[in-house]
N, C-alpha and C positions, 0 to 999 in steps of 0.2 A: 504494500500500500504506500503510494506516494503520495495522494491527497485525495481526502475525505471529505464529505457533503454529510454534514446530520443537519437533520429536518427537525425544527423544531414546532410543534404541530397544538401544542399546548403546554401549562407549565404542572403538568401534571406527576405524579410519583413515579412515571413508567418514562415520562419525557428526558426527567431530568437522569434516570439511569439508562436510559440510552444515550445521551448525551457523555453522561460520565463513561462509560465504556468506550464509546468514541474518542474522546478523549485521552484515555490509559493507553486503547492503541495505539494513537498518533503520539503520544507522546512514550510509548516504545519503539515508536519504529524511526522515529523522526521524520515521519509523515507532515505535509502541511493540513490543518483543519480548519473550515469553513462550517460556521453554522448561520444558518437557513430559517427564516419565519416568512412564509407566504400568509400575507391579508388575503384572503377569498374576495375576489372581485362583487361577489355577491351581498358581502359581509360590507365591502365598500360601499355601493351603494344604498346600503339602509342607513351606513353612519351618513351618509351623504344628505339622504332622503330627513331623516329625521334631524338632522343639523338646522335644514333647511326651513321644514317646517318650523321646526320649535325657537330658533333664535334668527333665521335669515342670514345665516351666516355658511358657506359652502367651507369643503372639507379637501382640499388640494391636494392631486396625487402626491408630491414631493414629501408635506406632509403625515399620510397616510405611511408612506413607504419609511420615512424616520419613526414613525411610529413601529412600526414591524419591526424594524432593525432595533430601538430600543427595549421592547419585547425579550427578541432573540438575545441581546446586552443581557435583559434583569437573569433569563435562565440560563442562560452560557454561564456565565457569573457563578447561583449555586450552583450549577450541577457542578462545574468543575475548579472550584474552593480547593484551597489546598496541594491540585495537582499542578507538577512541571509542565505546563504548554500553553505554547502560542498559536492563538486560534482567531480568526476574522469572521465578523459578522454579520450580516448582511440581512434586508429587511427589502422586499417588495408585495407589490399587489399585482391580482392575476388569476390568471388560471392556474390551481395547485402543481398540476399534475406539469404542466406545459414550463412555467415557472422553474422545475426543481428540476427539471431532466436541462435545461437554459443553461441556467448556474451552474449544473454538474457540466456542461458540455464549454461552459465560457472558463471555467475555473482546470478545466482537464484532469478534474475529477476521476478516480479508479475506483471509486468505493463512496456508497452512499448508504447509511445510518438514517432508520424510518422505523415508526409504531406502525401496528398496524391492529386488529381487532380479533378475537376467536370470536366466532359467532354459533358453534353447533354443541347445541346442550351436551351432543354425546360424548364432547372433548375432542372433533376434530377441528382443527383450523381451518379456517375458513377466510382468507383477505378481504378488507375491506375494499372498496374499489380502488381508491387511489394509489394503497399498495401494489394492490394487484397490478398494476399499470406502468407503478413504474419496477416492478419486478420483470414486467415484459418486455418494456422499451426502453430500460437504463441498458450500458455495452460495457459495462462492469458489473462488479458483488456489488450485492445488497446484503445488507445486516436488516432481519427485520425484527423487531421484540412485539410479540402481541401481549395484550392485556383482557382482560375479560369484556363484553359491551356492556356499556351502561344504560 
């Protein structure tokens, strides 16, 4: 692994130890690390939509995207407390999926770090879409960690 994409998808107890694993291997391998927070464009337009309504005041992509990126800041931050590594952060709006495969492909990314969900009572895995997606169209490993659905 020479440089890694972990997605940071929420600041949840599965995100931040996927993070932090990501992390321990780049900083065993001397890998470069990039972490990743897509705003869902759909996510954008409601903060946009209700900006608008409630105060008349609109919600600028540049903004939107430091907001992402300061996100990805607060959990890159705990999840990797403590550990030796340098890692860059990055924050955009978009299509998830289209977004994360971008970054891995602008960055020349070999390895990308992603949650993803079980979904089958009976304990098999089951991806969520967006895993699934980019389990098919990322041209490296994927690390995926699933977590129960909520």
């Amino acid at each position: 692994m020479e440089r890694a994409l972990a997605v940071i998808r929420n600041d949840s107890d599965q995100t931040k130890s996927l993070i932090r694993e990501a992390g321990e291997i780049a900083a065993g391998t001397g890998a470069d690390l990039y972490l990743l927070h897509v705003l869902p464009e759909e996510e954008y337009e409601d903060i946009m939509s209700s900006r608008l309504e409630s105060d008349g005041k609109s919600f600028p992509l540049d903004e939107a995207e430091m907001e992402a990126e300061h996100f990805a800041t607060q959990v890159g931050h705990k999840s990797l407390e403590g550990l030796d590594v340098e890692y860059e952060v990055l924050g955009t709006v978009g299509r998830e999926e289209t977004a994360i495969l971008d970054v891995a492909d602008e960055r020349d990314c070999d390895h990308v770090f992603i949650s993803g969900r079980k979904r089958s009572p009976s304990g098999k895995a089951l991806f969520g879409d967006l895993t699934q997606r980019i389990l098919l169209n990322f041209e490296g490993r994927v690390t995926v960690q699933l977590h129960e659905e909520e």
